[in-house]
MIMIFI-306589 format. One record per atom (N, C-alpha, C): residue in one letter; x negated, y, z negated. Coordinates in pm, whole numbers, plus 50000, padded with zeros to 5 digits. Last residue first. Example, Ala and Ser with C-alpha at 12.3 -4.5 7.8 and 13.67 -1.06 7.14 Angstrom:
BEGIN
s487154977549292/s486334989449286/s487105000349213/a486814943149220/a487704955049220/a486804967049220/
// end
This chain:
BEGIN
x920760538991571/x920870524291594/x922070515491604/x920150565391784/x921030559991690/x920650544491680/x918880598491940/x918680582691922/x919600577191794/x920260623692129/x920280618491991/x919910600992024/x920200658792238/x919570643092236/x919690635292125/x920870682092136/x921120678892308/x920510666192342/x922930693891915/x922060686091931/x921950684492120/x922090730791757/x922550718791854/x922200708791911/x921560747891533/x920760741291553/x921900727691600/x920990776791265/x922480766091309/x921570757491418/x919460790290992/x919860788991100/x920310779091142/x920010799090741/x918930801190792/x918750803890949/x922160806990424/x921740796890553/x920630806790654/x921590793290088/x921730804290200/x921460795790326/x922920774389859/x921670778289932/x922280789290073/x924800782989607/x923700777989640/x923030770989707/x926390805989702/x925530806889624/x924070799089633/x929160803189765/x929100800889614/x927310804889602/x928870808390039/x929260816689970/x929110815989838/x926770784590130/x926550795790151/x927050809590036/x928710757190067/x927870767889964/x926510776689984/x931060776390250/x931070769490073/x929310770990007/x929510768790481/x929930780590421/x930460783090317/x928630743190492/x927630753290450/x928720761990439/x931610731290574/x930620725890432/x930050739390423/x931740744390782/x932460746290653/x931620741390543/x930110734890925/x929960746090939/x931010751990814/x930300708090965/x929690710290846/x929470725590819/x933690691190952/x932720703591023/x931570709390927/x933690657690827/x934220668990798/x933320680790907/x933690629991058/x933550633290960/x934050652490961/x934720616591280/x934960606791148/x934480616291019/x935010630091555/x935900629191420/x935690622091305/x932300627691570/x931690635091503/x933750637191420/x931070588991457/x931820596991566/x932350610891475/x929840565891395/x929310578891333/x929810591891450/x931800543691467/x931500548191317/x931210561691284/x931150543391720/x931780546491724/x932250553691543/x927950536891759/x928310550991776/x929980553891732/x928370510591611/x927530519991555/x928140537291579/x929450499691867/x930080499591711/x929810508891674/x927380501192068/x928330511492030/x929550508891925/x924620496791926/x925500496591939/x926720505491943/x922050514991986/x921660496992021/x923060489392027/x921930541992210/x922290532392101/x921820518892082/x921240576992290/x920920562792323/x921110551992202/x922490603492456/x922440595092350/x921760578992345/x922860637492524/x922140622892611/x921910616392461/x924830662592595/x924560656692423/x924230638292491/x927110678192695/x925820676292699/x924070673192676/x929930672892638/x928970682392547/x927930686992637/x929480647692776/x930490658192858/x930200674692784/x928420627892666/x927930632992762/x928490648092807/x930030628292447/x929190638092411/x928180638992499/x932160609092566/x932760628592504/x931250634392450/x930500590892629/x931280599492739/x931290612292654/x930460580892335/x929400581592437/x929310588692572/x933030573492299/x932340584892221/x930890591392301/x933980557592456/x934410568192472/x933860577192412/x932120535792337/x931870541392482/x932600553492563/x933140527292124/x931780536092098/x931800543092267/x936360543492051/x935510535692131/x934460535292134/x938210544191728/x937280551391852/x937010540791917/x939490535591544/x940660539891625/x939700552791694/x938600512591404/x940040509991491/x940410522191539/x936170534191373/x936000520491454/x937350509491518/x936770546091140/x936650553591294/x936390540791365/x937500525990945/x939270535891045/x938310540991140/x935170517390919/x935950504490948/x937460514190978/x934070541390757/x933550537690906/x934470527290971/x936410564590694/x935910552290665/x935060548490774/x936650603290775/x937260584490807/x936000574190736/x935320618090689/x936710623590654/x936930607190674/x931830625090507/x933020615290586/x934320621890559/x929840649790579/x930410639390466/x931500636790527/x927760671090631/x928800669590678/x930000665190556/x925240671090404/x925860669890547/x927100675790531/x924270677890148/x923460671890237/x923370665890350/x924480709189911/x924810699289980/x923940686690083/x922530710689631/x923290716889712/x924080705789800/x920670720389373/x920720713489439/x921960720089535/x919820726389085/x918910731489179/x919100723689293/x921720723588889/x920430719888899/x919230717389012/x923810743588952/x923620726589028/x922570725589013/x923270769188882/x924690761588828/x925190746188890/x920900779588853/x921670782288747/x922630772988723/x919660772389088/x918970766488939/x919810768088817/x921500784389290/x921390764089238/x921000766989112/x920720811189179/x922140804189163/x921950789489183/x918110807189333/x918180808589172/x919870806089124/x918150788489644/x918560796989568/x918040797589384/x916880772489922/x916910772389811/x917410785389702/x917990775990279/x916610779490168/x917780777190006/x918590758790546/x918940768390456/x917920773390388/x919750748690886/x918380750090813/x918900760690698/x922160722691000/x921790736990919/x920440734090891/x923670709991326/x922840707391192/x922560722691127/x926430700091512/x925240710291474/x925010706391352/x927830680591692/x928150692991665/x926710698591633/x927740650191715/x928430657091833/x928350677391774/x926040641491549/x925660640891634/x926390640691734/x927200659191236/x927120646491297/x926800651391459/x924750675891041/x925780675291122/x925880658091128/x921900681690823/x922350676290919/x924150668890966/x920330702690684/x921570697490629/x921650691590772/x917800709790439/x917770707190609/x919290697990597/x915840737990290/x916760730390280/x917520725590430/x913160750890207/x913650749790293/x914910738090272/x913020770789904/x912590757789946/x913590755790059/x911860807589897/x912690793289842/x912280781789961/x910370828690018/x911580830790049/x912380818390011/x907870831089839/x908360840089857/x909980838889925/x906580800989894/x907000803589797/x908180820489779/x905980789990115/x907340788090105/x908010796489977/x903480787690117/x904140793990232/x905690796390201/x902960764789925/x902860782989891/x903530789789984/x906040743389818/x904810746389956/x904580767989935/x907330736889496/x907590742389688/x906350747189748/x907220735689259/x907330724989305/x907620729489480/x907560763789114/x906190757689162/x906460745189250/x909540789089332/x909590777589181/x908360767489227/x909320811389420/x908360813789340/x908850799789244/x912890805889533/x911800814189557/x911060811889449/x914270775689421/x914270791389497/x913050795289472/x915130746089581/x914790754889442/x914690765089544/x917980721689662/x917190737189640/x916840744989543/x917650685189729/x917260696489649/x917280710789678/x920710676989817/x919620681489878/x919160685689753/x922960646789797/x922720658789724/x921300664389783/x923600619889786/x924330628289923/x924250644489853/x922720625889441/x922970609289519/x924040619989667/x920790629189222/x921150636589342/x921690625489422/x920430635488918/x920750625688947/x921350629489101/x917470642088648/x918210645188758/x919250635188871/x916580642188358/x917120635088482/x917890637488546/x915240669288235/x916640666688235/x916120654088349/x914230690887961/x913850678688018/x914720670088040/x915300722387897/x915570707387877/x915140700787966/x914970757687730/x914540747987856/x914590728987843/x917950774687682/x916860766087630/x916460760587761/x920140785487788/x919230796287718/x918090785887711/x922190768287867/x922000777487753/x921120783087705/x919080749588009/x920490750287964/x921180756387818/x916800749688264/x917390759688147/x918780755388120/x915060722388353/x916010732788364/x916680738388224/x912560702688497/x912800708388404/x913930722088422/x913090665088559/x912720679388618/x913230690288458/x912850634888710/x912560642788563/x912140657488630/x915370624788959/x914090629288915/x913760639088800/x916750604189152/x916640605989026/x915280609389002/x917880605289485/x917140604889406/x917160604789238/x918710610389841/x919210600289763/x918200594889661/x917780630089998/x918910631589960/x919070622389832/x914990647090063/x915340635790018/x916980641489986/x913230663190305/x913610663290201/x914750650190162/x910340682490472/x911210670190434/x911530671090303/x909520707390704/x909810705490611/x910380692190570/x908070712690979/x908900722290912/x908830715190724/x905500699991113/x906710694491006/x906840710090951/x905100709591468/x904700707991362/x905600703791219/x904290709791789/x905030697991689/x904860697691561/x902960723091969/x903190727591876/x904380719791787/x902050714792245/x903690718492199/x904160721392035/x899320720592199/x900280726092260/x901730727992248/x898920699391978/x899040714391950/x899550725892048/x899780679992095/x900790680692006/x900270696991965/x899360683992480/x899040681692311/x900180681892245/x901460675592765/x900650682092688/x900230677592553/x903110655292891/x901410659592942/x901200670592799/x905560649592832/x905560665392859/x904080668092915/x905770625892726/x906680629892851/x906610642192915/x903710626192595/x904060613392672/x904590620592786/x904150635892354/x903070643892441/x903060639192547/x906660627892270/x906790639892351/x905650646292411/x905640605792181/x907000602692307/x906820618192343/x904370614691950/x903380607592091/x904560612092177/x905970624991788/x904670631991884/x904310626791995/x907340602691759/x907810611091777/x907110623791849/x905190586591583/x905480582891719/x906330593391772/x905370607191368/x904080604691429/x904790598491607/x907970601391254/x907350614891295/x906070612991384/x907780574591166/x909130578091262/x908290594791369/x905500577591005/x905760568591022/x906300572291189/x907400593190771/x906040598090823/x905500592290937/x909570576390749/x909750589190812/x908100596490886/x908090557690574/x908890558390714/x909130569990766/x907150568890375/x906230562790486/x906790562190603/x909520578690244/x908600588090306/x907810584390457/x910140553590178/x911190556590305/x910260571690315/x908430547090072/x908690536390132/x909740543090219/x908530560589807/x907600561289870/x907470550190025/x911640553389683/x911210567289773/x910060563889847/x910500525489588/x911310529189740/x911690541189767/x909140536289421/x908710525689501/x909400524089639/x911240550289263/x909860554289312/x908980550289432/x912520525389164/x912940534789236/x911580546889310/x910960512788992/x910960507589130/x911830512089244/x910260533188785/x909110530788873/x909860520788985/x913000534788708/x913010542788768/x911780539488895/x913630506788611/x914360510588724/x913510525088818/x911950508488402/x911280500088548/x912260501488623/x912980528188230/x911790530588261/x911280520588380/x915420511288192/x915370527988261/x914370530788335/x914060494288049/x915390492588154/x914970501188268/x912830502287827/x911890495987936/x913050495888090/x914300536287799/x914030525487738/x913300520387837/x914810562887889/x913680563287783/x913480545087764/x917310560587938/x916130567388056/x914710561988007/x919420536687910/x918750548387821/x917590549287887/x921410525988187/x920450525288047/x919620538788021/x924230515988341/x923030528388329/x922030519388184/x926950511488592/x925770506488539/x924520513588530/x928960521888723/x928180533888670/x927220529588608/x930410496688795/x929430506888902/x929070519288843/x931950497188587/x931050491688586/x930280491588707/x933490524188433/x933500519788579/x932140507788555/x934140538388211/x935440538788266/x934920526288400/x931530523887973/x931930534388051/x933350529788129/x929700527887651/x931090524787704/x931280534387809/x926900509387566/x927230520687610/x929060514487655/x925500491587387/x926600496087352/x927200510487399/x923110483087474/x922810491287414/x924030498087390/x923800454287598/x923070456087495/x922790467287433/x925500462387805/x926030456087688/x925310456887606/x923960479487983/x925500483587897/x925680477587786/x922590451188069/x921540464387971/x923150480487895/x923500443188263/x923660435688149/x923070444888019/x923180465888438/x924690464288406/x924650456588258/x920770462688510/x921480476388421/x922720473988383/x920480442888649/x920060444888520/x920560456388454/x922280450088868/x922430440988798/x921820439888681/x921100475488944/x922290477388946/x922980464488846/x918850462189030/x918940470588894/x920300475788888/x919450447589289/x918800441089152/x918840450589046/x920300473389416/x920960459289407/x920450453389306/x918200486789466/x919060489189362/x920250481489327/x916770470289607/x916150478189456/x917190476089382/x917890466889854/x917600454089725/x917420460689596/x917920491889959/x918890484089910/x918750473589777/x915350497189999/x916070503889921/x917220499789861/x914960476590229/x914210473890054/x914600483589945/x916270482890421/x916720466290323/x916170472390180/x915760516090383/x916320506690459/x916550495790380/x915110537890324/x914110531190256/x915200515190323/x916130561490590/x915680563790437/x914750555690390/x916690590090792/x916490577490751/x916020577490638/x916420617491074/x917480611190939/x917130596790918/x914540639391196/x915090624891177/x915390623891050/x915340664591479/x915750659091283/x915790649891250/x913200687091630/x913280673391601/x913950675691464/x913910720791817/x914000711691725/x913910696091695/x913260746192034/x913480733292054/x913120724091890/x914920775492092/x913430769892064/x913850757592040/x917220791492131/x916920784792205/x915650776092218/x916390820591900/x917430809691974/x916750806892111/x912910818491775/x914200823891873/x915200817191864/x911370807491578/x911100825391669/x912650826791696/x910520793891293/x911570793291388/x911680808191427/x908470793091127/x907800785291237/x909330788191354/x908990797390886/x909700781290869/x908740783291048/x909130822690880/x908120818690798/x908060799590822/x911030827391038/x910270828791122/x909070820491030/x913400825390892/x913180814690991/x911890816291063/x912810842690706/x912850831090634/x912320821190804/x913690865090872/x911720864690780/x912060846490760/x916000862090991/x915330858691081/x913620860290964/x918890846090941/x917990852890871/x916410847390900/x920390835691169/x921080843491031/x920170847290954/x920440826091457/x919170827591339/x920350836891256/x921540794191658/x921800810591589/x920750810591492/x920790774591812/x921550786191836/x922060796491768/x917570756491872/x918240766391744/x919740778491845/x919060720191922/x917940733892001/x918930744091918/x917500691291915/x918270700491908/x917930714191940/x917410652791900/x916440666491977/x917350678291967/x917270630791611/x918050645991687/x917050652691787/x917530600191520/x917010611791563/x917550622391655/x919470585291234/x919280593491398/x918340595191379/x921720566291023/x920820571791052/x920230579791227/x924520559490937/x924200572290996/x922910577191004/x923820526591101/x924240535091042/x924600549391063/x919960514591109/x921680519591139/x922670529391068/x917010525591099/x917900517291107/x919380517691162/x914110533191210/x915250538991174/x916510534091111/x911160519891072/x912220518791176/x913520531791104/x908790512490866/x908720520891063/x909430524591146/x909490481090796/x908570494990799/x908360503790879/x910220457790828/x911220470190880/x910760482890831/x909000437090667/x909110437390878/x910050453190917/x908940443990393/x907730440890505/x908370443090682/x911240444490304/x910750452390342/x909660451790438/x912150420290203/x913200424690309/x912400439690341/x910200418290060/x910200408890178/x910920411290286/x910940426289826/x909460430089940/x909730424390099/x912940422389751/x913080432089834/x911820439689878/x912160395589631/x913180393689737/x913000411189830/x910360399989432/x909920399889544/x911030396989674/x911130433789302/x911450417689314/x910740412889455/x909400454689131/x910050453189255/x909950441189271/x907410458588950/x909170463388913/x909930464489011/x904900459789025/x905240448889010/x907260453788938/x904890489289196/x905270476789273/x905830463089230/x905370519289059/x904990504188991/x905550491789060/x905570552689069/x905800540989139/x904770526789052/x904410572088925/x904810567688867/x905510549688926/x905030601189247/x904880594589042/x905320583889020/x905870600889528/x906760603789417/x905890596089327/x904830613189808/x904660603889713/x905160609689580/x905470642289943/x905500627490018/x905430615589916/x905560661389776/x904000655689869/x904260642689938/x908280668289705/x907080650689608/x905440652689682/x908880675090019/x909090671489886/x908090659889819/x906790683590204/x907310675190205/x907530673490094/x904030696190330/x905380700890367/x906540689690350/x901720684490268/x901890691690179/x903380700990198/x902090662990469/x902190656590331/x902510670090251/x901150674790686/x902780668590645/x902980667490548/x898880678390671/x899350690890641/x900540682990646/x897100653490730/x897250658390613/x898490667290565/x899340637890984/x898290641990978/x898360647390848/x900100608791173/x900200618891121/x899360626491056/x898750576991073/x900590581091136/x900350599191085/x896710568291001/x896490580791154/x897550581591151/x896270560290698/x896070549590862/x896560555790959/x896940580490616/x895410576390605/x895390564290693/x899160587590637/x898310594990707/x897270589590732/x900450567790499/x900640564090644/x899290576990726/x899580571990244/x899360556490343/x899290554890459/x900880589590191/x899170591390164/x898750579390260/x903280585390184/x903250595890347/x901950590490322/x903150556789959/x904140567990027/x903290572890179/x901520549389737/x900480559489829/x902030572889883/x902650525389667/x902580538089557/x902020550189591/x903800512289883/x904800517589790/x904230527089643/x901480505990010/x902620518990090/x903890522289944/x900270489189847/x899750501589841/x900630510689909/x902500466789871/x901940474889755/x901910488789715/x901650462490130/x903000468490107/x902810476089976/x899120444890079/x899050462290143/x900490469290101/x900140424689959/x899220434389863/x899010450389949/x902010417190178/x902670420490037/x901640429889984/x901030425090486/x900700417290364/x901250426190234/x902450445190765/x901330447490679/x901540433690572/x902420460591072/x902240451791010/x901380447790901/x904740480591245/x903560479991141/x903360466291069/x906950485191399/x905680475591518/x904980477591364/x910020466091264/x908990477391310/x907880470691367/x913330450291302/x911900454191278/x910670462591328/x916840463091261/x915350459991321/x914450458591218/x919250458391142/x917920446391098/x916920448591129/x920650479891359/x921070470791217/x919570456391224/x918570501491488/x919520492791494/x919400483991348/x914850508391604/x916240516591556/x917460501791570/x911990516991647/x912280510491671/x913850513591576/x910630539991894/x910870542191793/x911640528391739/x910160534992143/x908820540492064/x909420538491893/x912600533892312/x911060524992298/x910620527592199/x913460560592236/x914340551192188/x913420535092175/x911310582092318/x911550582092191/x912240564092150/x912530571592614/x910960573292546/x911300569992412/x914800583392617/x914960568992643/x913090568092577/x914770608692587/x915620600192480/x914910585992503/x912910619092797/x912760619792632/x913210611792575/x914490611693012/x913530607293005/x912630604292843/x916590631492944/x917300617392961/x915400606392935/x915140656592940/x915990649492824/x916750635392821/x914400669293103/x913720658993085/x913690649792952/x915620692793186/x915530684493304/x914660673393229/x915380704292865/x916790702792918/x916530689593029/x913000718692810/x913320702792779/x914830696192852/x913170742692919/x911490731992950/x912650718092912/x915260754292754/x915130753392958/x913920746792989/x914910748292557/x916030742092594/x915720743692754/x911380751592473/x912640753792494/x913670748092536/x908420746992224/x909460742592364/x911150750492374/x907190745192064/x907190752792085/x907720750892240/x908990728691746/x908430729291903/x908410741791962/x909010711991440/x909510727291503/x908650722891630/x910610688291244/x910100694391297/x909970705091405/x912150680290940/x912070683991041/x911180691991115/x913490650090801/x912540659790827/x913020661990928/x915790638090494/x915810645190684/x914420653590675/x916670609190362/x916460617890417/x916240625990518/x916870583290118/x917950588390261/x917380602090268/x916010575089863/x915410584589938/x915790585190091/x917500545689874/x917020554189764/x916040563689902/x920930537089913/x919760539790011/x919000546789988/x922520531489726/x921390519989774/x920010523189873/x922090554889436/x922670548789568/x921750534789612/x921620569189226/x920740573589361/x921760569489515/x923810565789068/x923760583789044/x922330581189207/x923580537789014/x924640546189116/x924590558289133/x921500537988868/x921120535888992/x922470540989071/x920900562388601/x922150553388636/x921700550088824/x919900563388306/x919890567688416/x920660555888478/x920870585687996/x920660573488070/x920560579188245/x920030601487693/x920660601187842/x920340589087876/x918450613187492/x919980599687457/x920380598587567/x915810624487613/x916030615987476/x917260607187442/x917010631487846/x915320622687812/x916070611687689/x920180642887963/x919000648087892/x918150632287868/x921220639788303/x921200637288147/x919690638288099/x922910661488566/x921920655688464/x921730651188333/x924090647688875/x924540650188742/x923070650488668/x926080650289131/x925010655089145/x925190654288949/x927690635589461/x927770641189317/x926080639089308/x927660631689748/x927870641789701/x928270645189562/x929610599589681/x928580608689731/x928930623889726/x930470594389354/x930440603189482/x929620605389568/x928790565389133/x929290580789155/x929450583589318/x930210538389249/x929840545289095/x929640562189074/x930160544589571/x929320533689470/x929280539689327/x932160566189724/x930450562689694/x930710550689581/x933950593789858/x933600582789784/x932670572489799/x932250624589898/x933180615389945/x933490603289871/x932050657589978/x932110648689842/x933010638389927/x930310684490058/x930670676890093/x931270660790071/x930490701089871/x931620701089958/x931610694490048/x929430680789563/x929570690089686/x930580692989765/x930160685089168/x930780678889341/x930020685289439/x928760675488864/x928860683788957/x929310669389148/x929530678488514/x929530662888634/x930060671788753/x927740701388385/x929120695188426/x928500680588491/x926350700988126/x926930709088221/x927830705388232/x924570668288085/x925130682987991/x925680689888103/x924920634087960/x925220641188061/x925200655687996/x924820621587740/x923550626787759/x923990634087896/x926240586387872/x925600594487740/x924770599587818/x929400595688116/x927570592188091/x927100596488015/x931110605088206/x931490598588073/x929830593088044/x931110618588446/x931340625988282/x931270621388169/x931890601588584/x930270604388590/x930230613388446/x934370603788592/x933610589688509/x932220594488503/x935150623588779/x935540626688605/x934320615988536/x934290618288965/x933650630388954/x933830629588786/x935910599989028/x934580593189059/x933930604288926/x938480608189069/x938290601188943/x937050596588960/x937790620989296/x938200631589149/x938000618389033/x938500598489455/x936840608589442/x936830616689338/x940360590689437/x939400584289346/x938310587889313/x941810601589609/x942270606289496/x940910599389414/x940850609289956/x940730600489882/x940780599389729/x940270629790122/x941950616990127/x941770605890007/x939480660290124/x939510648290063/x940420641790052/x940670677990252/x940390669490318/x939480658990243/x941300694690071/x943050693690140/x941850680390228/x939510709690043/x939930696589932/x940790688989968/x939110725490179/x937970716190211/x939060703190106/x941100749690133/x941430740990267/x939910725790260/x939370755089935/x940800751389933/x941180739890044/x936180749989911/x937300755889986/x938550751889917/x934010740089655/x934690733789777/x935550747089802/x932030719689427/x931910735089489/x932990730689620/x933770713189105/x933630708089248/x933200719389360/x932850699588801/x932700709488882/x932390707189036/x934100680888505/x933580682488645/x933720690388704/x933200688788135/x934180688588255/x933410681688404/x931610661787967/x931420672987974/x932880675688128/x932440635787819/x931950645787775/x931770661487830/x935500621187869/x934870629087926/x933500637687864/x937800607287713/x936190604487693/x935020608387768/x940280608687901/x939720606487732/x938510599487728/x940710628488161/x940480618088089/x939980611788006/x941790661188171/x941810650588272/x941890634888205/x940120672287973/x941600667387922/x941930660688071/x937840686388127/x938270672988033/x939060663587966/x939320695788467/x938970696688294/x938690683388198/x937660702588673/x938350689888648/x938220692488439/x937350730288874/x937380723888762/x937940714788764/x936150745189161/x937240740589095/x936470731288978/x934520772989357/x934210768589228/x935640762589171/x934890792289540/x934440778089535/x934170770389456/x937220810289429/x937260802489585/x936680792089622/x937230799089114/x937500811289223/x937970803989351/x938400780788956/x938060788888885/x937910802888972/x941760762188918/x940300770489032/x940220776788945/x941860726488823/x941950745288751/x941080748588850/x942850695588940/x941940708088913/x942460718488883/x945370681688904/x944410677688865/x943130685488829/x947080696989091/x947850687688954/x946350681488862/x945920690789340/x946480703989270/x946530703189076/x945810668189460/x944700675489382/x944950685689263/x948500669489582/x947990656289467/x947360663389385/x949930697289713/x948660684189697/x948480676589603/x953120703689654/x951960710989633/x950830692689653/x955550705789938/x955090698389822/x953600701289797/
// end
């Protein structure tokens, strides 16, 4: 019997499927899914196609209503959908970011090895796991007053450098510079100041981590070397986190004003989790500044996360940070809406961008990327689940052509977290990746059992989808041999 899916998409090749418009009445533009054959066969979930179609129905959407391969179901759009609407009649839509506005991954490079760090990886983890504060609610060691919070929400990384978390040169290896435009604190409720103040600094739960990993393959060794990566076997940091409670609240509260903002501007959509307004109106315009507000708030964090991350390893190793050479490869955001400029049909359009479990990649010589970076594209950092391997990629001119300059941003779920949890143990999971050789440290093993590496897809497929389609190349592969979790 042919797949559900079948009946629903046109292939156009191997990675490239269609959702035609004749799918469902009032589609403006088709949907485009980058995926395998065999990748679709692991979407279980039929709604994700109907996620991909509704995002279609957004005034001002142009192209397509784009999929990753790694595409799962999400809040109003997919994770792993990716859409743009034009300035002038488009809208922006808080489900196109998510709750967890600026979910992301830096990473940093060591001049360490798997045979230096290996005998002192139980000592590392448990360091890092002190230092770092991690788990559902924590709170952080920063302490700051609403009017300072303020300033972290329009400064971002500028905040945290300038009070010593870290140092100048992060900032210029870091999407946005670390601070995203346009941020406006008073367009933030004070309910999700509040849920921000004490958890500045932290990792949280979830699928958030830190990774100690170590590079096992180079696939393209100018790019990896320009990124600071010599060898297999050189020693890697990946922390994953985003904007925690206060990202949430954001979009929790504009998710609600936007919704009443449908009615008033007589938009008609298939889903009332696609709650949007006209980009251009006051709606739009204080969703976005308090979206802003919480990118710059999960930069800080990360910037923040990175700094103590030095210390635990100058801690455990006696040496500098210039000795061990701890330096930021690169950061990047998964979970965003950003005014950017792209060619459509020939013309150049002032587009909102809508990246929700979506990476940015631009390519080579595009101004918004670090000069170092400019000759071989924008580093792109895909992270695994924390029994397998993570990707380093680069940015393509195929994104710019046919995903607005974007790509994938993991793995992406095959199980629900509430099916890997009836049917893992966290403490069997905790065994099977001792037995890897993979030292973990949790606050729960609920937690570990959720982000268990069956619960989600091989990401070595993911990237090879869109390795082959195009857009982004891969760089190098990268095992974990330490992981903090909350």
């Amino acid at each position: 019997m042919a797949a559900p899916w079948k009946e629903i998409i046109n292939k156009i090749d191997d990675y490239h499927w269609e959702i035609p418009r004749s799918y469902k009445q009032g589609m403006r533009v088709p949907g485009l899914i980058f995926a395998s054959e065999s990748m679709l066969n692991h979407i279980w979930e039929e709604q994700v196609f109907q996620q991909v179609a509704n995002v279609a129905f957004l005034p001002g959407i142009v192209g397509y209503s784009l999929a990753m391969p790694d595409i799962h179901w999400g809040y109003g759009f997919p994770i792993g959908g990716v859409a743009a609407t034009r300035i002038k009649d488009g809208v922006v839509s808080p489900g196109g970011v998510g709750f967890d506005i600026n979910c992301g991954v830096r990473l940093l490079r060591t001049n360490l090895t798997e045979e230096e760090v290996r005998p002192k990886i139980e000592k590392l983890i448990a360091e890092l796991f002190v230092n770092i504060p991690s788990g559902l609610g924590s709170t952080g060691k920063i302490r700051v007053s609403e009017p300072e919070l303020d300033k972290v929400l329009v400064k971002g990384s500028q905040w945290a450098v300038g009070k010593g978390y870290g140092e100048a040169k992060d900032i210029v290896f870091s999407e946005e510079s670390g601070c995203m435009k346009g941020a406006n604190p008073d367009k933030v409720s004070s309910k999700a100041k509040k849920r921000g103040i004490p958890q500045l600094g932290t990792l949280g739960s979830g699928n958030h981590f830190l990774e100690v990993e170590v590079v096992e393959e180079i696939y393209d060794r100018e790019a990896a070397s320009v990124m600071g990566i010599s060898d297999v076997g050189q020693v890697l940091v990946l922390i994953h986190t985003g904007s925690r409670g206060f990202g949430h609240e954001v979009c929790s509260d504009y998710v609600r004003l936007l919704g009443e903002a449908v009615k008033r501007y007589g938009i008609s959509l298939p889903d009332r989790q696609l709650a949007c307004a006209p980009v251009e109106s006051p709606e739009g315009q204080d969703y976005l500044a308090a979206m802003a507000c919480a990118a710059n708030y999960a930069w800080t964090n990360r910037q923040c996360i990175a700094h103590w991350t030095r210390e635990s390893f100058t801690k455990v190793f006696g040496k500098s940070q210039q000795e061990l050479g701890l330096e930021q490869i690169y950061d990047v955001t998964h979970n965003i809406a950003k005014i950017e400029e792209h060619t459509i049909n020939g013309k150049k359009q002032t587009l909102c961008v809508h990246r929700k479990g979506a990476t940015r990649a631009f390519p080579a010589r595009h101004p918004d990327i670090p000069e170092i970076y400019k000759h071989i594209g924008q580093p792109v950092l895909i992270p695994g689940d924390m029994g397998r391997y993570s990707y380093i990629a680069i940015g393509t001119e195929i994104a710019m052509q046919e995903s607005f300059g974007s790509t994938c941003h993991g793995a992406g779920r095959m199980q629900s977290r509430a099916a890997a949890k009836r049917s893992l143990r966290g403490s069997d999971v905790a065994q099977a990746l001792a037995a890897r050789g993979i030292t973990v440290k949790t606050g729960s093993m609920g937690s570990l059992a959720e982000e268990a590496s069956e619960a989600y897809k091989d990401v070595s497929e993911v990237i090879e989808v869109t390795h082959k389609a195009g857009i982004s190349l891969k760089v190098a592969k990268a095992i974990p041999i330490g992981v903090i979790k909350g």
